[in-house]
N, C-alpha and C positions, 0 to 999 in steps of 0.2 A: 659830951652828950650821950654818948656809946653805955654808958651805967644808968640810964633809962630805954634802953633797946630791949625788946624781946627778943629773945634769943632765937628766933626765927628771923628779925632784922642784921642782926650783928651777921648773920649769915649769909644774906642776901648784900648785906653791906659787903663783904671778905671777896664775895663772887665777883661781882658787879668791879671791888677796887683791882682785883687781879687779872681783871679782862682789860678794865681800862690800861692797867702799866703794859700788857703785855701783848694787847692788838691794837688798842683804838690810839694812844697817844706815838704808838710809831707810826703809824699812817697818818696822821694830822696834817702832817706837812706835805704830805703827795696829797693829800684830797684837798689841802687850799690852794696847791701850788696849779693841779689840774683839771680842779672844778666838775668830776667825774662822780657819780654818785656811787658811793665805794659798798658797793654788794657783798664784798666779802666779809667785811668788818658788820655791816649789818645784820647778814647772816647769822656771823658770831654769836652777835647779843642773843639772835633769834634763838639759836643753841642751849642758849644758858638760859632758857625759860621767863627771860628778863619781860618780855612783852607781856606777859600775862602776871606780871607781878601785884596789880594792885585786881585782879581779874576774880572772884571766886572759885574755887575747885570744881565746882558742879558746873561752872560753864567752860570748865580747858586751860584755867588760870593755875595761878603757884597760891592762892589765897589771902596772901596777903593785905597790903593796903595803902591807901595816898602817903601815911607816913614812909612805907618803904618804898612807895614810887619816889618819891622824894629823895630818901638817900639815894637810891640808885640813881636819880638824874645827876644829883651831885658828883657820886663819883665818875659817870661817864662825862661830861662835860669838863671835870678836870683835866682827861685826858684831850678831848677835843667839843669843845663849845657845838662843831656843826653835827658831830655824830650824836651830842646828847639831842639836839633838834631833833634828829632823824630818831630818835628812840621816842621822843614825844609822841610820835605821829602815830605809830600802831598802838599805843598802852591806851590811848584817850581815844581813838576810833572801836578796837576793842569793848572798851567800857561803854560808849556809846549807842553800840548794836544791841551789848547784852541789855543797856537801861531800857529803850526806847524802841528794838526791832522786833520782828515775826521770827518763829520759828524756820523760817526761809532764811535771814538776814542771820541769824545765831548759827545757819550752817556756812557762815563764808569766816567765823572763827579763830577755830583750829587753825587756817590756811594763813590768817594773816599773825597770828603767836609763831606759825612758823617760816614765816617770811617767805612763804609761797606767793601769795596775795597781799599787792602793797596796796595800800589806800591811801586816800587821801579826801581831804575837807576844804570845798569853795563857798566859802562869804563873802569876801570881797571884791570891790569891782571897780572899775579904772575911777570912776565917779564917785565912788561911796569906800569910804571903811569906817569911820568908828559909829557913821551913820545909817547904822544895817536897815534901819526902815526903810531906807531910801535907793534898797537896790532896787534893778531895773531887770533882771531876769526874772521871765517869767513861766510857768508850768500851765499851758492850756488841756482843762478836760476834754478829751477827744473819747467818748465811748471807756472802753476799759482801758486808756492809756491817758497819759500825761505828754505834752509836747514842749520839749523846753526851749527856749530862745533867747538867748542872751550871750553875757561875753564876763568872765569870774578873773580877776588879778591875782598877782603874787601866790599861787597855788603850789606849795610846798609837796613836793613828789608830781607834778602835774602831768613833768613829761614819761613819767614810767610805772604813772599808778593804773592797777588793775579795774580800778570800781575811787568815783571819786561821790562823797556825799553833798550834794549840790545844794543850798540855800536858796529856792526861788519863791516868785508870789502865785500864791494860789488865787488869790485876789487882789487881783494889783489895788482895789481903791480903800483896802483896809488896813493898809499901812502894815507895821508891824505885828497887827490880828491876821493877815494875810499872809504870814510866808509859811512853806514846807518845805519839806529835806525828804529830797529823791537820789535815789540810790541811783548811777550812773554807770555801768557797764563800760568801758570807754573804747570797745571795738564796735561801737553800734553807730552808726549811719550819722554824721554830723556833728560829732565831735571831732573839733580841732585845737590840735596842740600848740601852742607857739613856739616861738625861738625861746632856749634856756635863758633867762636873765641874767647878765652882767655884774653884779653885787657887790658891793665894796666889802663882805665877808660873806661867813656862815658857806663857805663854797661847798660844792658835790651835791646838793640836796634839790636839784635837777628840776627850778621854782621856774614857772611860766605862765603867761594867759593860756585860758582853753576858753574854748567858744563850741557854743550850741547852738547850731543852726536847724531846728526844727527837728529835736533830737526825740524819736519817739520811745519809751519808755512804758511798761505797764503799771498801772497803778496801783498793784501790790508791791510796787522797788519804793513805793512812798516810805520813809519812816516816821514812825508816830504818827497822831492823827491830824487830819489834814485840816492848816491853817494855825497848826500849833508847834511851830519849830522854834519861833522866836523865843520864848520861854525855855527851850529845849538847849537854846544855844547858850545863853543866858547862864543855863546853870553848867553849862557844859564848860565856859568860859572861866569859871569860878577853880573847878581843878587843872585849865592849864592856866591858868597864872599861877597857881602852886608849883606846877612842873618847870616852867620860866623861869621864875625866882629860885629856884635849885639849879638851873641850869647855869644862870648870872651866878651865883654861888659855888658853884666848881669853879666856874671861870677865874672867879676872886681868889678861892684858894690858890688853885695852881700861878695866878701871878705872885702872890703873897708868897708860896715858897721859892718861885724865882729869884724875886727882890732881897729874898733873908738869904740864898743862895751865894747869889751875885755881891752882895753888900759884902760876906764876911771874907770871900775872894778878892776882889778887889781893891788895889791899894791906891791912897792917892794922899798926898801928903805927910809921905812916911807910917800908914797904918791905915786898916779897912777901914773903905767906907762906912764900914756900919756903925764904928767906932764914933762915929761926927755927929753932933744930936738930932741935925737935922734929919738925918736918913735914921737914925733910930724913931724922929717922932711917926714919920711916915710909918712906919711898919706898926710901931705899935698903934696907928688908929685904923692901921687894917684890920690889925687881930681882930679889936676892939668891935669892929664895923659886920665884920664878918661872922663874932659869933654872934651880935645880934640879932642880924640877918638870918640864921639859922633858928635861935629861938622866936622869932617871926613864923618862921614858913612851917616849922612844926607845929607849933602851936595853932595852926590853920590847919594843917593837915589831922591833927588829931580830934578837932572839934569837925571836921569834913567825917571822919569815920566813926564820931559817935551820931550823925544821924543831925549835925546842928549845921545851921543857916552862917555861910561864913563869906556872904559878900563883901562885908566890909574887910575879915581878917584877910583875905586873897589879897583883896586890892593894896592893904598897909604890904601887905609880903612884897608884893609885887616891887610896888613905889619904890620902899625903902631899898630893897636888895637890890632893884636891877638900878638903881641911881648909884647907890656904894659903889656896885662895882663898876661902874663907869669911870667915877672919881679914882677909884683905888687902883683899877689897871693902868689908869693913866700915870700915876705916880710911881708907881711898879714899873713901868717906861723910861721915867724920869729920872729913876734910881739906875737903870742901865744904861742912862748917858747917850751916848752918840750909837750905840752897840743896838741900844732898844731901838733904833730906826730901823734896823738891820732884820732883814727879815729871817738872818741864822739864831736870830734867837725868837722861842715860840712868846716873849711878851709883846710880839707886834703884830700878829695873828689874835692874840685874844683880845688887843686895843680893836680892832678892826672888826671883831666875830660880837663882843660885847654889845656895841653900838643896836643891834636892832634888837635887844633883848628891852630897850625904851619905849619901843614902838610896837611891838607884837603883843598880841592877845590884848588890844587894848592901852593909847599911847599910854604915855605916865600922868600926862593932863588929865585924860578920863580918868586917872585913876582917883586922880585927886577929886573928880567929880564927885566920883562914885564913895569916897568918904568924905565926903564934906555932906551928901544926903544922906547916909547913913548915919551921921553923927546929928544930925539936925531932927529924922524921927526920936533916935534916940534920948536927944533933952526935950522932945516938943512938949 
């Protein structure tokens, strides 16, 4: 794929893979084993201008673009699945401020490119996820302020973000005509953090309830215009399933090279595993699986930065990759035998880190949703 890279990717690609071999995949194991959100390693990235990689230059970015947010998720999630999460979180909040925020909201930045200011993004809610119409926080007009009151789930940095972008209804009775995205300070009066979640992977990334108890706010922290988040999210939604599907994509790789690892070490009836066709077919429908999945999420990514409409190409990216690599980790398990249960080797972390890459940004069911209506305008 690397003989269609610009030569400003292939760069960003060399950065990006030499940070992952040489911070992020030896900390892997201390951040799943102690569920700590690993600041130093974050940092890292922040260093190497990685945040600001699909950002513009005139806003503080590297100028790049979703196809090289892309590879970079790739290779950082090779190294560790939970730290490509964590790198998701500032490049798409970033991008976010600059689409849609004030010259107020475009100076908090800089701060979060340099991992001064973490942020973070609530939609979901104990009662609602892929039914966003259907949340129940809400932003009361109080004079020049907003009053929030509700309660946001699974909030990814929730316990240590500086400023969290909050999805509420400006009008409770117009459904999804009714929400907005208020900017949250989260030292302000009535924000509350819960206990870190428990998680069967993806650990350190420090995911809890927060709840707003009559959290006042002024109604210049609103982004975009009010009553119009829904659509805001919508297309917001559309570049992280691109980033997901990169992230399921490191993951696959780096089991893929464990499994060709493992296989050609391993002897078991007089001669490597790999040697036996069955652990050959395995590997070869990962390759197989994996570069498809690649020509997927670029070909999304590149029709994202010529300025073209890619709900539906997101959602195939989405489907197809983060399903492979479900499948393909698991066999990559398989191929390490009793060893893969074993959590001394990292393909039992990626079986376990992979799993919610099904369910995030949209299950894989809605994905299916969301092409089966797009392919149904498209013959109507």
């Amino acid at each position: 794929m690397d003989q269609f890279y610009s030569d400003e990717q292939r760069m960003v690609r060399e950065t990006a893979r030499k940070l992952s071999d040489a911070v992020v995949a030896p900390a892997a194991a201390a951040i799943d084993r102690d569920d700590v959100f690993p600041r130093a390693v974050y940092e890292a990235l922040a260093e190497q201008g990685l945040f600001g990689v699909a950002l513009p230059e005139a806003a503080g970015g590297v100028g790049l673009d979703a196809m090289a947010a892309c590879i970079v998720m790739e290779e950082i999630a090779r190294g560790s699945g939970a730290v490509g999460n964590a790198f998701a979180i500032p490049v798409e909040a970033a991008l976010f401020l600059h689409h849609h925020g004030s010259a107020a909201h475009h100076a908090l930045i800089p701060g979060i490119l340099e991992g001064r200011v973490i942020p973070a993004t609530a939609v979901t809610e104990p009662d609602c996820g892929s039914d966003v119409a259907a949340m129940r926080t809400t932003a009361r007009r109080d004079g020049d302020d907003y009053i929030l009151t509700g309660t946001k789930a699974w909030v990814t940095f929730g316990q240590i973000a500086d400023v969290i972008m909050v999805f509420a209804k400006t009008d409770p009775e117009a459904g999804h005509r009714g929400i907005s995205c208020i900017l949250v300070e989260t030292d302000r009066a009535g924000v509350v953090r819960g206990k870190s979640e428990d998680l069967l992977g993806m650990h350190g990334l420090a995911e809890c309830m927060v709840s707003f108890d009559e959290v006042r706010v002024p109604v210049t922290n609103r982004i975009g215009p009010e009553h119009g988040a829904f659509k805001m999210a919508m297309e917001n939604f559309n570049f992280s399933r691109l980033m997901m599907s990169a992230m399921a994509l490191g993951m696959a790789q780096a089991a893929m090279e464990d499994a060709l690892a493992y296989a050609q070490d391993r002897r078991q009836f007089g001669k490597p595993i790999f040697e036996h066709q069955a652990v050959q077919f395995m590997i070869a429908d990962m390759a197989k699986d994996i570069a498809a999945a690649r020509l997927l999420i670029h070909h999304a990514a590149r029709l994202y930065d010529a300025g073209h409409p890619i709900a539906l190409e997101a959602a195939q990216a989405k489907l197809f990759t983060t399903d492979m690599a479900q499948i393909h980790i698991s066999n990559a398990l398989q191929i390490h035998g009793g060893n893969g249960y074993s959590r001394e080797y990292r393909v039992e972390r990626l079986f376990r880190d992979v799993r919610l890459s099904q369910i995030y940004e949209g299950t894989n069911q809605i994905q299916r949703m969301i092409i089966a209506r797009q392919v149904q305008r498209a013959y109507a």
